[in-house]
C-alpha positions, -999 to +999 in steps of 0.1 A: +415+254+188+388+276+199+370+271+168+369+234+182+362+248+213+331+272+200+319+236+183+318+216+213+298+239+235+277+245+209+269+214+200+263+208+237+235+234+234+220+218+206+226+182+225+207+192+253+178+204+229+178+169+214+172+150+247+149+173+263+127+186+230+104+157+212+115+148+179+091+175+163+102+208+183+141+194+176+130+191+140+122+229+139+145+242+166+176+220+144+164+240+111+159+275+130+196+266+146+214+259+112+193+288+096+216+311+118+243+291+118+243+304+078+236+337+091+261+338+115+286+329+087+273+352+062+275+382+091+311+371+098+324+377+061+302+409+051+312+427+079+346+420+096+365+409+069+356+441+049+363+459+085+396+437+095+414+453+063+410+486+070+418+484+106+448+463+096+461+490+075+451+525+087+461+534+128+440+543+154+422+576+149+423+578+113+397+598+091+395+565+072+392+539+104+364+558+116+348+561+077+357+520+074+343+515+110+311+535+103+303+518+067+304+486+089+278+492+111+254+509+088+259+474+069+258+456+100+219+473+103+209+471+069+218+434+062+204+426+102+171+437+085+175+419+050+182+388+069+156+394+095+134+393+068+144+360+051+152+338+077+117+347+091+099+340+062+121+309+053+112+298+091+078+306+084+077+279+060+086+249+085+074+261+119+050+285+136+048+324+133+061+328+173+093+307+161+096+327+126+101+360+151+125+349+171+144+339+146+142+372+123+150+390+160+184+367+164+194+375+126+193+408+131+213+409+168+237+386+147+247+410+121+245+436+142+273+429+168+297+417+141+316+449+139+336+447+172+344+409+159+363+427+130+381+454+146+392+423+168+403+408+138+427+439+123+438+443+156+453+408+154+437+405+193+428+367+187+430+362+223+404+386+229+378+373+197+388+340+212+371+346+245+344+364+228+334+338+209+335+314+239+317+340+258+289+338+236+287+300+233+286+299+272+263+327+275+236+304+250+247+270+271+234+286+304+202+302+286+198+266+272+194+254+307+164+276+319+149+268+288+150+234+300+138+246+335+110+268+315+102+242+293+098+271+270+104+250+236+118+254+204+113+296+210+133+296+236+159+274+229+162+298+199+162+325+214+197+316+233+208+329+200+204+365+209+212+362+249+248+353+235+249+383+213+261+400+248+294+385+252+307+405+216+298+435+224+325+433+252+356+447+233+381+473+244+367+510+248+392+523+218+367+502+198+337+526+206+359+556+207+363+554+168+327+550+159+316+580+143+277+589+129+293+590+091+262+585+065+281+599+036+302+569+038+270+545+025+278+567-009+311+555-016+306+532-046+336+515-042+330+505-004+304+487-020+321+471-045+344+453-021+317+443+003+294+432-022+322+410-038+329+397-006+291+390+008+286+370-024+313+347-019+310+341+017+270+343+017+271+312-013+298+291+005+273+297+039+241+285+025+261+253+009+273+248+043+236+244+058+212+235+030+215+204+036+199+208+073+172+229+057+166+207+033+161+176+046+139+193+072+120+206+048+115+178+029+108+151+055+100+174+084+092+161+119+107+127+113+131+109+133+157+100+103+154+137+091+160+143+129+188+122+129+205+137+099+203+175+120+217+159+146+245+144+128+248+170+106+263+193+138+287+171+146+297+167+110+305+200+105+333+201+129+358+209+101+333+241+089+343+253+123+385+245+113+379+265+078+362+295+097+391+298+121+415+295+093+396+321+074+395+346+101+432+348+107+443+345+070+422+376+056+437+400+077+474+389+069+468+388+031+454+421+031+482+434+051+511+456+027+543+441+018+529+405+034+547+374+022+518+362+003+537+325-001+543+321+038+511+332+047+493+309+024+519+281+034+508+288+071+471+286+063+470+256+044+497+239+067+471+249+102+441+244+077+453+205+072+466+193+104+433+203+122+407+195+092+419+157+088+422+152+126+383+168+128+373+146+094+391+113+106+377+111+142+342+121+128+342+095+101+354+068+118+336+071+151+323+037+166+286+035+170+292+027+207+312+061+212+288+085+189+258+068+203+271+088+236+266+121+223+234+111+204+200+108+218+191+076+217+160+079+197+187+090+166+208+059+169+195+045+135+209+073+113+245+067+127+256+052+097+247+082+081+279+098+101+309+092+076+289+109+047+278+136+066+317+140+080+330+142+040+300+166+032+316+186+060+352+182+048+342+196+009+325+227+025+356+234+048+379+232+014+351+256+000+353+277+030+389+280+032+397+281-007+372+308-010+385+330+015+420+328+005+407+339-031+388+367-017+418+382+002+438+380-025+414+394-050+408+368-075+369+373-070+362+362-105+380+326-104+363+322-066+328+332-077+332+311-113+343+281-088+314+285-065+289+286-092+303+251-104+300+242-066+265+253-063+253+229-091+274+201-074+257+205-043+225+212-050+226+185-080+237+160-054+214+166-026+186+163-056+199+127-067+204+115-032+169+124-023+152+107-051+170+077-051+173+072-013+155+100+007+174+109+041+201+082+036+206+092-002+208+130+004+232+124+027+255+105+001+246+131-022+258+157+000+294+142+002+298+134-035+285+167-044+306+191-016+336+167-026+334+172-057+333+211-055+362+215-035+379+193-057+371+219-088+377+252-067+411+238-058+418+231-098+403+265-105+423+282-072+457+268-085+472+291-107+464+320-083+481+300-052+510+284-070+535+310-063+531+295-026+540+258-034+508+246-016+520+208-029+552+214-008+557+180+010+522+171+010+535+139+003+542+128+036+516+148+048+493+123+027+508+096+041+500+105+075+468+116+074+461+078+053+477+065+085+457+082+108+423+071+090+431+037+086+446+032+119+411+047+138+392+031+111+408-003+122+407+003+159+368+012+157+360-018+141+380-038+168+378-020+196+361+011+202+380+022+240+411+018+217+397+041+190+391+066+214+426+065+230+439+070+188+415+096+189+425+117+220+460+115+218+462+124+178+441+154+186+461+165+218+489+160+195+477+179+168+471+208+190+502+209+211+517+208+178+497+243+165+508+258+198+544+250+196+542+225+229+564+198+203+597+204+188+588+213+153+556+238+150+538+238+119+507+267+127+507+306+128+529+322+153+510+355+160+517+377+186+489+391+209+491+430+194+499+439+160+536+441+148+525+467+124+542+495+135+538+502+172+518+533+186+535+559+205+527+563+243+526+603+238+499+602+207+487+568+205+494+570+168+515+543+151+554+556+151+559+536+120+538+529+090+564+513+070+561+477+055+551+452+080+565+418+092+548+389+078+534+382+110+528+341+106+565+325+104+560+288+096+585+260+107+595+242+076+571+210+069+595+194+061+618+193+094+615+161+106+642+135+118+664+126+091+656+091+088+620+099+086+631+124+058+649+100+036+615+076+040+598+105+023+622+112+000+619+082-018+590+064-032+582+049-001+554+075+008+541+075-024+537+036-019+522+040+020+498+064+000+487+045-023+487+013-005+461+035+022+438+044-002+436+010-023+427-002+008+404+023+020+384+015-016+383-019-005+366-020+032+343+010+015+315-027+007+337-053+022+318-071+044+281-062+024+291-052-010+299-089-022+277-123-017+297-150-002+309-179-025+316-217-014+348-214-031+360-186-003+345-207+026+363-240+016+394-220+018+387-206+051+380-243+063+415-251+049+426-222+067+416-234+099+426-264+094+464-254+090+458-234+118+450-264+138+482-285+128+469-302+100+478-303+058+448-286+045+420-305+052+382-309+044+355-329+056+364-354+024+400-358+034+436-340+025+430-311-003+458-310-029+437-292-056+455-262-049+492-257-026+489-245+010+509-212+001+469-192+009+462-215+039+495-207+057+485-169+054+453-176+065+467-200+092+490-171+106+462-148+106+439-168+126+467-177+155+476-140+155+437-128+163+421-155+175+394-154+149+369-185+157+331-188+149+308-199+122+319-204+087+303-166+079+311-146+101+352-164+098+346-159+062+338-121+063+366-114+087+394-129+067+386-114+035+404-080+054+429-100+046+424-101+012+417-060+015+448-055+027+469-077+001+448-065-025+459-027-013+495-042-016+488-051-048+480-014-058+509-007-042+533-030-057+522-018-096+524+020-090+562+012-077+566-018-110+552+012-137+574+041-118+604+021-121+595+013-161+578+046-170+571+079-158+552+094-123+522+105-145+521+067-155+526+051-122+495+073-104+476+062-135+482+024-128+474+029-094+442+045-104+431+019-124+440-011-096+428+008-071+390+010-087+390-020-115+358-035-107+369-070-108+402-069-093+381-051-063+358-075-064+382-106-063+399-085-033+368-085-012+366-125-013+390-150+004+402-160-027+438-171-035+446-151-067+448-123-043+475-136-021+489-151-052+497-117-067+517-100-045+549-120-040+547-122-078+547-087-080+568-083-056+596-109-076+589-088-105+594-053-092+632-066-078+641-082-112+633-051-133+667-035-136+671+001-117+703+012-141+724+009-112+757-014-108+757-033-076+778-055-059+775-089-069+767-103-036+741-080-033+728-086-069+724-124-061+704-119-029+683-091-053+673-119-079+677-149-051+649-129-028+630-125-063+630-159-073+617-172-034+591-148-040+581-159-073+581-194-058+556-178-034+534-171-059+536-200-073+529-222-040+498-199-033+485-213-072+503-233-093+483-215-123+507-185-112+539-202-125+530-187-163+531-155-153+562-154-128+592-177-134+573-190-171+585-154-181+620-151-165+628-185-183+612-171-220+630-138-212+664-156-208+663-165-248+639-137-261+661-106-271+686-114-245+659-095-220+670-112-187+705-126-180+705-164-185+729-171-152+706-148-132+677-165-147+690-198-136+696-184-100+658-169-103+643-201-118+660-224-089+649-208-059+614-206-074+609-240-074+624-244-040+592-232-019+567-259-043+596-290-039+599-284-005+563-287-003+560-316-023+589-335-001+567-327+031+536-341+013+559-374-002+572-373+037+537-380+050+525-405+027+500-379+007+522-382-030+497-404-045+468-383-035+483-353-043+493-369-083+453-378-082+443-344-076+465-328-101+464-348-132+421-339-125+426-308-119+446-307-153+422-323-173+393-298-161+417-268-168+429-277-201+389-282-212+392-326-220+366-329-189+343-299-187+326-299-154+326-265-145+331-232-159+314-215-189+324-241-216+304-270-194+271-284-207+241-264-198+258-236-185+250-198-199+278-191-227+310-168-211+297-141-241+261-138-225+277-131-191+296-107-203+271-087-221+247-093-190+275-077-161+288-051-187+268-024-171+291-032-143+327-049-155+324-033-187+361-016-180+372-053-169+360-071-202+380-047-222+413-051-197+407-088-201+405-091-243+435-061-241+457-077-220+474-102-247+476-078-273+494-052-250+515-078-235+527-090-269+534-053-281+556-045-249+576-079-260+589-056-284+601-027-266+630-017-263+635-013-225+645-053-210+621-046-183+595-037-204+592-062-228+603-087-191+563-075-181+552-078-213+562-116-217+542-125-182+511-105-198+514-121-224+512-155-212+484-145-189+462-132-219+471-161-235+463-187-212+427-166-201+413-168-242+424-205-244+407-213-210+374-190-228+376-206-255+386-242-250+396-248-213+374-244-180+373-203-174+359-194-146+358-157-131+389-158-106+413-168-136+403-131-150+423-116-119+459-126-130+448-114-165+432-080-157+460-069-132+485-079-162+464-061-185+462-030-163+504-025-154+505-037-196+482-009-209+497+018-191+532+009-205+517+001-237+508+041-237+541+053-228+557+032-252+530+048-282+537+083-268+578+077-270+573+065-305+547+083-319+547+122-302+518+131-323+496+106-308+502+123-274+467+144-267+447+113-287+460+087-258+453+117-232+416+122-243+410+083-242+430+075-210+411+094-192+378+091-202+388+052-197+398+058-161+369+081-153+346+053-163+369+028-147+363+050-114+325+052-118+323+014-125+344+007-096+326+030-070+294+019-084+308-018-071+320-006-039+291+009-026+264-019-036+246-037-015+250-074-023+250-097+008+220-119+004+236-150+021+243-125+048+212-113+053+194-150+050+223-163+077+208-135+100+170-140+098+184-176+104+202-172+136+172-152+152+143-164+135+141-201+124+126-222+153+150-251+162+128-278+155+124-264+118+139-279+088+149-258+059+167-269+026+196-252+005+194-250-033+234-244-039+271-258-026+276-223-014+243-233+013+252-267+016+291-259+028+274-227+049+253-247+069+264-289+065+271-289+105+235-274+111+213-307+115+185-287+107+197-280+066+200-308+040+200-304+002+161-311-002+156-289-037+124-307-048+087-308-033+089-343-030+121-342-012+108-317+009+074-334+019+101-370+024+118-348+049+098-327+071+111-296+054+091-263+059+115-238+046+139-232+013+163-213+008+168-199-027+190-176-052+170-167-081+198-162-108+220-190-104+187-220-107+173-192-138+207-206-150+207-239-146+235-236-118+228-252-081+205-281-069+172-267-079+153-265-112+138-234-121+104-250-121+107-252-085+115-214-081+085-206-105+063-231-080+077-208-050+069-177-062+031-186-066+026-205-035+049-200-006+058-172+014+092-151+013+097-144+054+134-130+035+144-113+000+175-096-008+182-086-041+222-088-050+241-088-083+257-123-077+224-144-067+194-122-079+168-127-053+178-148-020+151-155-005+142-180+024+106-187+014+080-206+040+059-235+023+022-246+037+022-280+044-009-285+023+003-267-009+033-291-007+012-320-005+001-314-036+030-302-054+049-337-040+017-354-057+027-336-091+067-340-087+066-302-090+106-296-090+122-326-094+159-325-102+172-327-140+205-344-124+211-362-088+209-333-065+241-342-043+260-327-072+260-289-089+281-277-114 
């Protein structure tokens, strides 16, 4: 808590710098500031840690406290002057000689009064460091102020630094009654040894913790995003400040003889996580209109920059803390080996961010690369801390902290006052918590003096030097009510896990990772439509292409949050709809392949649904295969036998429940009936795999939801229409009319597509050709539920290469068949392993180079940019005059703007001239193509004589552009029927 504490006042200085120095002296006075930031760190572990573990273990007096307290402040002087001499030259570099001295002057006032901060330390006195360091924070806030009054600049906002240096050297007098003029002691090699092991650790982990600050100041000095980023970048290292609390109170215990090595570690990772994920979550999620408050306004445009920067900070607090806990228990070799890999990270990142992106791509960098290193220190760390069952109940711990990030990231989009009442009362809560205030405590419980023997009133000596108590006693983790406990005993919080984290994947590029498509807007309109009392409705009439199971979601959804406005910005809010089913989904197959297979294979197939580019891709749109796929999941997962014997009542609600859920499924599209009760029925015959009465029972209610439908539609006179729209819809799908789709005239062939978007659905094309040859191997297996999967994949990968190669295959009929082929592979490979042991480390190596790539191709979808409509719909809305006329060139235009007098489908220069039209919009791929309204001639014409006032560059469209034609150029290109129409234009394909 007073590490938070330390943070906030500090950042207060460095706030009140911001506002009241121009960008240019807060460029140089935010470097100078970070510069002893690292210094301060590096001070902290060369000379109290080394200092706290000989005070922890030798009384007062001692020949060898006085030798371990003098050592420390001839290192304190020596290393004050090595780092006077860096940071001033390194200051040197970026600002002006006066500023270079001050800061050399600070370093050296730094190290010097970190000696008392040990002793402080041994002594267990965290009360007393506490107020210290709050001492010093206060002492550089007030100095802060008559710099302002001053106006004394960067200099003397720096030198604040040393002014606070004051408050340490307050300490109790048996402090300086111990110090002793000892220079004999510099000569003890191993001293040295231990210190130096130490320093190196702890002086690496510090300058990963600010090189990114010195950096970016360095590189792009005196500008307002590099600016921005320092700014930021304080804030973002909130959890630093967690990890250097954590730090401070775990070294002294571990080094203390006879310690409980397991509790202590226990403690500090317990403390370590509570605090850290609190810090990270309210940090990353923080609504513009909240961090903008604590921001100078002039830094507002790098606020996006914020959740980077606050997982940058979480990787260097897991370095901090990891590194630490290594150090105290000796393992210097592992930590350093682990740090080395981390420096590369870093650095490696920060490199690749700023060449691809400058300010905003060394911030990325900065996460992936201190997120990556903490990841490999904790791999490299585990051996030496598994003895203290570190993995004990994180489980639930997981699922909390998921919880907490979604439920702030959720509140922040929709209403930042409630964010900030999440936000307050999860970090009171946290903190009452570490200082027992709530029934169950979780934190260190530390007295005020040592328990290490207790000194004598006569001598002042320690009475007892026998083995100590543990000192931290930690509640268990685990005691929680006992409902709460069975939730987490079961697989429930591995489900509420993996459900939070398929979903955070999906709202990482929800709203501007995908371009919108007319297909996900009609169904928004029939959406609204149910909403509004109606059967789903279009402007043509009743729509009976598809059943209403989608709508009625939607519907629900729209009643619930009163979501109204145009046909964008509807669209983009209900595809969180589709996020969050698309999570479920996740979900639902980790529980399907953990009731069929092992754990191992279960966080595998989440894994792979979580980051399949397509299936994330079909999640971010308001499509219906989404929706579609969890109640048949869901029917799935129920009628895969558990081993158990049940009552019968109970087993005919299980496979009753399973077969309304199915219908589900099958009422959100009808497509869906071949791989939910299809299967059931081919299960009841093949191998005797499902029971044929239960079968019967499933079968029956899953035709229930779709005839009850159909009576409502009879009911209201819509049969007809609705037999119309099927038997069409049946002909297209089968391939005897081929309209649309890869297999229709003029359109580019389904294998030119796929070696085009292989760069980037390269893992999906292989699910998608794997998925019936897996599903017909698990037909084989065994295990009834098994080869029950294996029959739905089966038909799935068998209906997706007949629609390829004879039927109308168009991209959302891959979904179905890649989630298939996904559960499907992953059995597939436990089945091969069961069989065939040998083949055990062959499957390993390819499984996991398959879901590495899997995870790159999926993150590389995530994160894109691809939002051209978007973009267009905003230059639109601020930009085009209102007596303008502009024309669309696709159905996804047309449907986007038809109640907007000002649009028409005008794709030609004659057309255009006919109509008063001034503007076009276009999508460069798509007419390339031969797909939309346009001929490509007509782009071609565009690019040579009109004027893009738009361009966004996307993966879907190409180039969308709104382009601005001369009235005088189209004159003439109407006089040469420049981009006339090679069909009518009121139609596309």
């Amino acid at each position: 808590m007073c590490a938070g504490l330390v943070g906030v006042v500090s950042y207060a200085c460095s706030l009140l710098m911001a506002n009241m120095l121009d960008t240019a002296d807060y460029t140089q006075f935010a470097a100078a500031a970070m510069i002893l930031g690292v210094v301060g760190i590096v001070a902290n572990a060369l000379v109290p840690l080394p200092l706290s573990h000989v005070v922890a273990v030798q009384p007062q007096g001692s020949n060898e406290r006085q030798n371990g307290l003098a050592f420390s402040v001839f290192v304190s002087c020596l290393a004050g002057l090595a780092a006077a001499i860096i940071t001033g030259s390194v200051t040197l570099a970026i600002a002006t000689p006066d500023l270079a001295a001050i800061v050399a002057l600070a370093s050296f006032v730094i190290f010097l009064v970190n000696a008392p901060a040990g002793w402080l330390q041994g002594e267990l006195r965290f009360t007393w460091y506490a107020m210290s360091t709050m001492g010093e924070v206060v002492l550089r806030l007030i100095f802060s102020l008559l710099v302002i009054v001053m106006a004394w600049g960067a200099g003397g906002a720096v030198l604040g630094f040393v002014v606070g240096c004051l408050a340490p050297l307050v300490v109790p007098w048996r402090f300086y009654r111990d110090l002793r003029w000892r220079p004999r002691v510099l000569q003890q090699k191993w001293r040295w040894a231990e210190t130096s092991d130490i320093a190196s650790v702890l002086c690496v982990v510090s300058v990963l913790v600010g090189l990114d600050v010195v950096v970016v100041g360095f590189l792009d000095g005196g500008s307002v995003d590099a600016a921005g980023f320092q700014a930021l970048a304080t804030i973002a290292k909130g959890p630093v400040y967690v990890a250097a609390g954590t730090a401070l109170v775990a070294f002294p215990l571990l080094r203390t003889p006879g310690v409980k090595v397991g509790e202590v570690v226990g403690a500090s990772f317990a403390s370590f996580g509570q605090l850290v994920v609190v810090a990270f979550a309210i940090i990353a999620t923080a609504p513009p209109l909240m961090s903008g408050l604590i921001v100078p306004q002039k830094y507002h445009g790098s606020l996006d920059l914020l959740p980077w920067l606050a997982a940058s900070g979480l990787g260097y607090a897991v370095l901090m803390v990891l590194s630490t806990i290594l150090l105290a228990m000796r393992a210097y070799r592992r930590c350093q080996l682990g740090l080395a890999c981390a420096c590369l990270l870093v650095i490696g990142g920060l490199w690749m961010g700023w060449q691809l992106n400058a300010v905003t791509g060394m911030a990325i960098g900065s996460a992936v690369g201190a997120l990556a290193a903490g990841v490999v220190l904790s791999v490299l760390a585990w051996p030496v801390l598994a003895t203290a069952r570190p993995g004990r109940s994180a489980g639930e711990f997981v699922v909390l902290a998921c919880i907490l990030m979604v439920v702030l990231a959720v509140t922040a989009q929709l209403q930042p006052l409630i964010w900030f009442a999440v936000a307050a009362v999860s970090g009171i809560a946290v903190l009452a918590h570490q200082r027992g205030l709530l029934p169950h405590r979780n934190d260190f419980r530390i007295s005020r003096r040592r328990q290490v023997g207790r000194r004598s009133k006569a001598s002042g000596r320690r009475a007892k030097t026998a083995v100590p108590s543990p000192g931290p006693v930690l509640a268990s983790h685990g005691a929680v009510i006992p409902w709460i406990r069975w939730a987490f005993s079961s697989n429930l919080t591995a489900f509420i896990a993996v459900v939070a984290a398929g979903f955070a994947v999906r709202a990482l590029g929800l709203e501007r990772g995908f371009e919108l498509w007319v297909d996900e807007m009609l169904y928004v309109r029939l959406g609204e439509s149910v909403a509004a009392g109606e059967f789903p409705t279009l402007p043509d009439g009743p729509f009976f292409l598809h059943p209403p199971g989608y709508f009625l979601l939607e519907a629900g959804v729209v009643k619930i949050f009163g979501i109204t406005g145009e046909i964008i910005e509807v669209t983009l809010q209900l595809r969180w709809l589709n996020a969050v089913m698309g999570a479920v989904t996740v979900g639902l197959g980790f529980l399907l392949v953990r009731k069929l297979a092992t754990p191992a294979a279960a966080w595998l197939t989440a894994v792979l649904l979580a980051f399949e580019p397509f299936i994330l891709r079909n999640n971010s749109h308001a499509f219906l295969e989404t929706t579609a796929m969890v109640p048949g999941l869901a029917g799935l997962l129920l009628l895969v036998p558990s081993g158990h014997v049940h009552h019968k009542r109970y087993s005919f609600m299980r496979v009753a429940t399973a077969g309304l859920l199915l219908g589900y499924s099958i009422l959100c599209k009808d497509f869906f009936f071949i791989c939910t009760v299809a299967p059931v029925v081919a299960a009841m015959v093949w191998k005797k795999t499902f029971p044929w009465r239960s079968g019967l029972v499933v079968t029956g209610f899953g035709f229930l939801p779709y005839v009850v439908y159909l009576l409502v539609v009879a009911a209201h006179g819509h049969f007809p229409s609705w037999v119309w729209a099927k038997s069409n819809g049946l002909v297209r799908m089968s391939g005897v009319e081929k309209s649309t789709g890869f297999t229709s005239e003029g359109s580019p062939s389904i294998v030119s597509r796929l070696i085009e978007q292989s760069g980037h659905f390269g893992t999906s094309y292989f699910l998608l050709g794997l998925c019936p040859v897996v599903g017909v191997l698990l037909c084989f297996s065994n295990h009834a539920g098994r080869r029950l999967i294996g029959l739905a994949g089966a038909a799935l990968g068998a209906a997706g290469l007949y629609s390829a190669v004879f039927g109308t295959f168009e991209e959302q009929y891959g979904y179905g068949v890649m989630v298939a082929g996904a559960i499907c592979s992953v059995l597939v490979v436990v089945e091969i392993r069961e069989r065939y042991p040998r083949t055990r480390n062959t499957l390993t190596v390819i499984t996991v180079c398959y879901v590495v790539l899997t995870v790159i191709l999926g993150l590389r979808t995530a994160v894109a940019v691809d939002n051209g409509f978007v973009r267009a719909n905003d230059w639109v809305r601020d930009n085009l005059p209102a007596d303008a006329r502009i024309s669309v060139t696709n159905s996804t235009g047309h449907f986007a703007y038809m109640h907007d007098s000002r649009f028409g489908i005008w794709p030609s220069a004659p057309l255009m001239q006919q109509n008063g039209v001034s503007y076009i919009l276009t999508q460069s791929k798509p007419t390339s193509q031969g797909y939309g309204y346009a001929n490509p001639t007509m782009l071609a014409w565009l690019k040579d004589h009109a004027t893009p006032v738009v361009t966004t560059p996307g993966l879907t469209n190409g180039e969308t552009t709104i382009w601005h034609v001369d009235p005088v150029a189209l004159d003439a290109a109407a006089a040469a029927g420049i981009g006339e129409p090679s069909k009518e234009f009121g139609t596309e394909k």
